[in-house]
VOPAGU-2260 file (C-alpha; in pm, 1 decimal, decimal comma):
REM VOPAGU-2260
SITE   aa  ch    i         X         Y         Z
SITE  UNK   A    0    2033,9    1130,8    -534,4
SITE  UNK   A    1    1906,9    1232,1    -185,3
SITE  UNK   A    2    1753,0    1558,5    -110,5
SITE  UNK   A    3    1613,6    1734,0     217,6
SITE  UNK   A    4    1235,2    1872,7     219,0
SITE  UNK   A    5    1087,5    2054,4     542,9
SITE  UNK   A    6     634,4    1901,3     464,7
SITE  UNK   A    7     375,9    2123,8     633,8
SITE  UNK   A    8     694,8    2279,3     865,4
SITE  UNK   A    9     696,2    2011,4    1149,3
SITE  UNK   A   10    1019,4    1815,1    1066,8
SITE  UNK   A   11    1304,5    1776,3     792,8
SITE  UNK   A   12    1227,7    1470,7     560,8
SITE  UNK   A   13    1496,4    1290,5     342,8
SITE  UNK   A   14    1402,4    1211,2      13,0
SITE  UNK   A   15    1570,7     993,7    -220,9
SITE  UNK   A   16    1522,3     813,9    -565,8
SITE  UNK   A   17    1664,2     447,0    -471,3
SITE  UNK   A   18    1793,0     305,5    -738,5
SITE  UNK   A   19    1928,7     -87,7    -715,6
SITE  UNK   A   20    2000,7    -223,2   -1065,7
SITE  UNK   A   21    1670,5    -241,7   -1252,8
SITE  UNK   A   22    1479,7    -177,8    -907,5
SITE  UNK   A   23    1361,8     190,3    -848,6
SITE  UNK   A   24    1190,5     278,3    -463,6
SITE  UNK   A   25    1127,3     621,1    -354,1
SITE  UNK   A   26    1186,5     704,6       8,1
SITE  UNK   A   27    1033,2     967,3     236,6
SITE  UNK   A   28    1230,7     929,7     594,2
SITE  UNK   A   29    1211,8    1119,6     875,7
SITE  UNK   A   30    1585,0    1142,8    1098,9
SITE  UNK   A   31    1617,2     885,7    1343,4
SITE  UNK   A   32    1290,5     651,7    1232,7
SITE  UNK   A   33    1304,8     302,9    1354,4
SITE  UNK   A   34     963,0     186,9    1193,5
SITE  UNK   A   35     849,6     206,9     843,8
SITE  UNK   A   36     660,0     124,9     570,5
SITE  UNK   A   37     622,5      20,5     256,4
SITE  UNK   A   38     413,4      96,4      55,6
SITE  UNK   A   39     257,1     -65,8    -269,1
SITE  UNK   A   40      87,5     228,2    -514,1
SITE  UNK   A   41    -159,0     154,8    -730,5
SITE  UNK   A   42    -139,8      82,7   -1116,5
SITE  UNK   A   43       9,9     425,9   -1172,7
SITE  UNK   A   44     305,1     350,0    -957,9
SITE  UNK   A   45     495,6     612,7    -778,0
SITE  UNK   A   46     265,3     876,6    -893,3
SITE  UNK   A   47     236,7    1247,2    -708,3
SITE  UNK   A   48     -83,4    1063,4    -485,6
SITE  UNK   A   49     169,5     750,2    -371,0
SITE  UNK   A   50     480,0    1057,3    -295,0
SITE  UNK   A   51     205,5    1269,0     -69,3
SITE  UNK   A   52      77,7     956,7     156,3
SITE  UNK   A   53     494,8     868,2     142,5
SITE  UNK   A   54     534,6    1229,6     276,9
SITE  UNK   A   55     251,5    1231,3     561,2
SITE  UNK   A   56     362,8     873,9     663,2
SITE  UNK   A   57     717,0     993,9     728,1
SITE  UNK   A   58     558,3    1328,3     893,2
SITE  UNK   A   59     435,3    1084,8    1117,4
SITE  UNK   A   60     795,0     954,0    1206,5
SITE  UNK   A   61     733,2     627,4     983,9
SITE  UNK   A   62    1023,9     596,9     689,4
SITE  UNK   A   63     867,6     488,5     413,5
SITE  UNK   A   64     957,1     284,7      72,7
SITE  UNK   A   65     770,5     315,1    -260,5
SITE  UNK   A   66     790,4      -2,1    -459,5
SITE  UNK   A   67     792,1      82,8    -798,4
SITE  UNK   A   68     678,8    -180,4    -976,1
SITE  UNK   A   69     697,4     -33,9   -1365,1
SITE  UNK   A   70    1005,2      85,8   -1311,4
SITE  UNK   A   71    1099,3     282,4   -1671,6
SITE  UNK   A   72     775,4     237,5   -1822,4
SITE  UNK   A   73     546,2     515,3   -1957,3
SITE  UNK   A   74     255,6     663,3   -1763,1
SITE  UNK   A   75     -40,9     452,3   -1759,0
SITE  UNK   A   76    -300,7     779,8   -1923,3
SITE  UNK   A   77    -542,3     517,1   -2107,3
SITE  UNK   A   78    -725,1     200,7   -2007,3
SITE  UNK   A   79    -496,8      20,4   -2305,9
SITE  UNK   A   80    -200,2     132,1   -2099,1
SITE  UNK   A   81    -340,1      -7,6   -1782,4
SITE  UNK   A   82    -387,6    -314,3   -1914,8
SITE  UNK   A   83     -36,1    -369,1   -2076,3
SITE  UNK   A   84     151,5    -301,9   -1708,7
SITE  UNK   A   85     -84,5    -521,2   -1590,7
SITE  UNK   A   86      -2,8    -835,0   -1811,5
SITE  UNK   A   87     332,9    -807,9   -1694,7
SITE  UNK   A   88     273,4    -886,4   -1369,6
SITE  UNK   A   89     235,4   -1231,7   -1143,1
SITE  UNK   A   90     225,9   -1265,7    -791,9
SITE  UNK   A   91     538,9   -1501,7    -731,5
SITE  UNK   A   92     747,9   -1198,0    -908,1
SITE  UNK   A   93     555,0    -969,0    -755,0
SITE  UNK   A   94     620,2   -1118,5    -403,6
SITE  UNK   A   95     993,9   -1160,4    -482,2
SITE  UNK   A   96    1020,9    -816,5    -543,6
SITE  UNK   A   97     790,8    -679,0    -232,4
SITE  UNK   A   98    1044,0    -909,2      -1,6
SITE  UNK   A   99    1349,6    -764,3    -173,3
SITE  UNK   A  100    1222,3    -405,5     -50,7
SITE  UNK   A  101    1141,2    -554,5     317,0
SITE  UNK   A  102    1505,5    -692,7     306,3
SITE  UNK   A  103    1664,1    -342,9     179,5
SITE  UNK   A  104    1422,7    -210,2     440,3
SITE  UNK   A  105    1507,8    -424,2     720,4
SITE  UNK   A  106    1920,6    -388,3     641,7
SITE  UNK   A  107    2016,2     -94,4     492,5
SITE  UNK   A  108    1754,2     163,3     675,4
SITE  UNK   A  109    1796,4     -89,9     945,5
SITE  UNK   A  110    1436,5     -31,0    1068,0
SITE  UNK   A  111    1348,3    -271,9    1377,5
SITE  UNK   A  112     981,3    -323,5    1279,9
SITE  UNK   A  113     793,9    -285,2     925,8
SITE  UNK   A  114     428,6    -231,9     831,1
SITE  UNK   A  115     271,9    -179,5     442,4
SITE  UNK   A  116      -8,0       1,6     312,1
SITE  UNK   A  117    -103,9     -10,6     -50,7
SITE  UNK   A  118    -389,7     113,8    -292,7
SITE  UNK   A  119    -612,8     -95,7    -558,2
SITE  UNK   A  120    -354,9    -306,8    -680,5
SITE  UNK   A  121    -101,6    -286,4    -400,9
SITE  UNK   A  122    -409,3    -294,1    -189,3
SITE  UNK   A  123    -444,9    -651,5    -279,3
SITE  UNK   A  124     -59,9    -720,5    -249,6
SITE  UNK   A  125     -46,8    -543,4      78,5
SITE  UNK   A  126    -221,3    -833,9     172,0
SITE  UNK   A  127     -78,9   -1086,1       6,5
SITE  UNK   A  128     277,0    -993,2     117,1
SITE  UNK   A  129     111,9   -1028,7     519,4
SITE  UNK   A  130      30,0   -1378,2     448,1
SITE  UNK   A  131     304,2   -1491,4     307,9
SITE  UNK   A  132     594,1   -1298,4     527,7
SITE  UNK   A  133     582,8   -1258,3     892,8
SITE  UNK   A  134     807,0    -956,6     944,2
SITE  UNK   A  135     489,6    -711,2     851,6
SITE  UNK   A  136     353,2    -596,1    1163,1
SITE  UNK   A  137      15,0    -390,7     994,2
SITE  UNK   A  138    -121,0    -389,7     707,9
SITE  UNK   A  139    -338,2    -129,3     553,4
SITE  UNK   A  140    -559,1    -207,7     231,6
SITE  UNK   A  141    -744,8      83,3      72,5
SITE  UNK   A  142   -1008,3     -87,1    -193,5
SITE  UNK   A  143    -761,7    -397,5    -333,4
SITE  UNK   A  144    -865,3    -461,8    -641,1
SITE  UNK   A  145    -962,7    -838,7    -642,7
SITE  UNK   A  146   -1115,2    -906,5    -979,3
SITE  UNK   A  147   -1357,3   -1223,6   -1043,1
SITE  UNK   A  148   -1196,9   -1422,1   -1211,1
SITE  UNK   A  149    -846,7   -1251,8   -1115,9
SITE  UNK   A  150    -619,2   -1166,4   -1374,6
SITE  UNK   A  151    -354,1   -1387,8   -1588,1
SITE  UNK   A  152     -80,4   -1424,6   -1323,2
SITE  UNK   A  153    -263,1   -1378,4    -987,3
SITE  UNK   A  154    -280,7   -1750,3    -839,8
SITE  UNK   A  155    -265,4   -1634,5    -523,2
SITE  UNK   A  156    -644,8   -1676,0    -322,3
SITE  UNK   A  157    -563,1   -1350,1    -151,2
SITE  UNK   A  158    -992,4   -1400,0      11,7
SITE  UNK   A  159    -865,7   -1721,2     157,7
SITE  UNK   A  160    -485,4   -1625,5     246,6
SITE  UNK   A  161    -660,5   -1343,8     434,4
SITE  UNK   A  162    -751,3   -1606,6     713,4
SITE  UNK   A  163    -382,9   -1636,4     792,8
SITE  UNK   A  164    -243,2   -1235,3     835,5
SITE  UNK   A  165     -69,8   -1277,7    1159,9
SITE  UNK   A  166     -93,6    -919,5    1188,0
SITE  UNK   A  167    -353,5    -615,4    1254,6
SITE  UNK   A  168    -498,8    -502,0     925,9
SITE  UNK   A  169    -711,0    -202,1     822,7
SITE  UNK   A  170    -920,1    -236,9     532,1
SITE  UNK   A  171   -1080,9      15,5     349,0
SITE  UNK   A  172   -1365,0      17,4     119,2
SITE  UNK   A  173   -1529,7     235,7    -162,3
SITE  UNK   A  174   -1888,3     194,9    -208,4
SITE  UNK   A  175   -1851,0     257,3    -578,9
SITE  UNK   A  176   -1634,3       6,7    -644,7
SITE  UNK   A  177   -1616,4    -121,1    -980,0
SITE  UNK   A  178   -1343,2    -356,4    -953,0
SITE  UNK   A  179   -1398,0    -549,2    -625,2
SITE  UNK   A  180   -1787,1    -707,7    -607,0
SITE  UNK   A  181   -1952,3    -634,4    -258,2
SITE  UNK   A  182   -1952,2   -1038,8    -266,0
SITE  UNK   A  183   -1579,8   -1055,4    -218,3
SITE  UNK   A  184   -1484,3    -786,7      -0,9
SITE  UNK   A  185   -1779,7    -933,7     220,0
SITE  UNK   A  186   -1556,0   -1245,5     187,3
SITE  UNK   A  187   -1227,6   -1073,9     280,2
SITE  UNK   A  188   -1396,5    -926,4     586,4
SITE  UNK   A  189   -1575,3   -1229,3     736,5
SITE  UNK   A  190   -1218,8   -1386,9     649,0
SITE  UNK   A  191    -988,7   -1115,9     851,1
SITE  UNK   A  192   -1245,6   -1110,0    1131,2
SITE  UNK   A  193   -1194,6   -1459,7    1206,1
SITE  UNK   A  194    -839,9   -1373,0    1300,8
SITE  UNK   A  195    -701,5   -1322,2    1671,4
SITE  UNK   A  196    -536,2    -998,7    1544,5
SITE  UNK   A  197    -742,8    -657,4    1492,9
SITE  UNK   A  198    -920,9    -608,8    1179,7
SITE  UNK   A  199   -1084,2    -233,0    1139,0
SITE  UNK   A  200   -1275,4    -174,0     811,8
SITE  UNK   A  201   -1372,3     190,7     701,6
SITE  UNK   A  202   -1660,8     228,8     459,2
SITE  UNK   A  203   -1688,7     555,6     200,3
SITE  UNK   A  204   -2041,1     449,1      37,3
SITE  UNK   A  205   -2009,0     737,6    -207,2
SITE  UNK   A  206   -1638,1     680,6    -274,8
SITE  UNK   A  207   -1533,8     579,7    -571,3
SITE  UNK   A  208   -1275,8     301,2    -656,3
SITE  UNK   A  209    -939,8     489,0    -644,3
SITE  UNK   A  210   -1069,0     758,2    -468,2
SITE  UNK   A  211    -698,2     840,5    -318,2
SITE  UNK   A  212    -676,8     988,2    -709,7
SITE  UNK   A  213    -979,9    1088,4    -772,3
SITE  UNK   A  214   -1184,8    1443,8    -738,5
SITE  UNK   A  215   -1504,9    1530,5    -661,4
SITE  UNK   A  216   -1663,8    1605,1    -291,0
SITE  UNK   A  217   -1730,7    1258,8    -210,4
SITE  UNK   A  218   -1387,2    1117,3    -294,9
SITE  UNK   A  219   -1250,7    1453,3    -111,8
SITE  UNK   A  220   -1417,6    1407,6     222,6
SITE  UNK   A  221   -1306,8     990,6     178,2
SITE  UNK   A  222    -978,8    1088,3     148,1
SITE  UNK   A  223    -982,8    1348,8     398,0
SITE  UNK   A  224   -1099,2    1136,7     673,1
SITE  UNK   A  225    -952,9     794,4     617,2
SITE  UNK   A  226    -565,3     944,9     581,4
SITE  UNK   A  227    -546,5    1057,5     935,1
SITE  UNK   A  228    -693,3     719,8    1039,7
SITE  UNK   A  229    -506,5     482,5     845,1
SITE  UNK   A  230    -184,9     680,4     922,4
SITE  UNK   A  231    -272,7     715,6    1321,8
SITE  UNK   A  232    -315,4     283,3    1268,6
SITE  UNK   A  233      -0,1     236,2    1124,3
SITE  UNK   A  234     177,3     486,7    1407,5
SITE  UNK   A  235      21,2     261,5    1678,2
SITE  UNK   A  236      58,6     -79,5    1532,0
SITE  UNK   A  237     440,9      13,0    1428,1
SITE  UNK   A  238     511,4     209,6    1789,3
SITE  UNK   A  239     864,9      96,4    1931,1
């Protein structure tokens, strides 16, 4: 069912609960948008954190999909429950899935030119999904979460692959990160800076790992400056 919001009073947003068979996407969409994005939430899925940065994304005339990719399942409150939506992942489903969206996105919102943005573990597919299909034209990354050794079901190198984004990518990193060794993003960086296309990394040393959901003054002052940037990137990179 589609709604209509008015977000800080500056334009009217559309809102809808997409639902396609067993696939569920939540859009944010300004009128008239001709870019998007779309965007890969974290563990949690489309959580009230994923629906805000949905919301100031489309305040910024960008429409913008939410992959769900639990769709039905309960909320994720324990580190047990984590773990479980977890195991049901792989990366050639999850990249199936991810290109479905881009094709919905591409057809049926008929947007001329698509970025993504994604957090922890959409972080990490954010980037996978820019390696492997060419239609993304940016790519933002707050803290993937690239585990050594990666989970059952990620065989994708997403370090290496990162050599091959043809397209401008922001990364962002939290200093506290307990997921992602300093080794490895180190890895990813050297990796995306030896691209011809723009890499820009932001740094929160204080931040923690999931900040974007997180409270506390550090994690507060991350997220308040790294939304307007990452959001001004995606503007740019996505202009038509």
């Amino acid at each position: 069912m589609s709604c209509r919001h008015r977000y800080g009073c500056k334009m009217t947003i559309w809102t809808e609960t997409i639902t396609r068979g067993e696939r569920v996407g939540y859009l944010a969409r300004p009128a008239d948008a001709q870019a998007g994005v779309l965007l890969l939430p974290s563990v949690h899925g489309v959580d009230q954190y994923a629906r805000a940065y949905a919301h100031a994304l489309a305040e910024a005339g960008l429409a913008t999909v939410i992959w769900e990719p639990f769709p039905g399942a309960p909320p994720a409150e324990s580190r047990e429950q984590r773990a479980a939506r977890l195991a049901t992942l792989t990366d050639s489903a999850s990249l199936r899935e991810m290109t479905w969206w881009l094709d919905f996105m591409a057809s049926e919102l008929t947007l001329s030119k698509i970025g993504t943005a994604g957090f922890c573990l959409g972080g990490r597919y954010g980037l996978l999904l820019s390696a492997r299909d060419r239609r993304i034209a940016a790519c933002v990354s707050y803290y993937p979460t690239i585990e050594t050794p990666p989970l059952p079901g990620q065989d994708e190198d997403v370090v290496a692959l990162a050599k091959g984004i043809p397209c401008p990518v922001h990364t962002i990193r939290a200093g506290k990160d307990h997921l992602t060794s300093h080794d490895v993003f180190q890895r990813l960086q050297a990796n995306l800076q030896s691209r011809m296309a723009p890499t820009m990394v932001q740094h929160y040393p204080a931040g923690d790992h999931g900040f974007m959901q997180r409270t506390g003054a550090t994690n507060e002052a991350a997220i308040h400056l790294s939304t307007p940037q990452t959001i001004a990137f995606l503007k740019a990179a996505l202009a038509v």
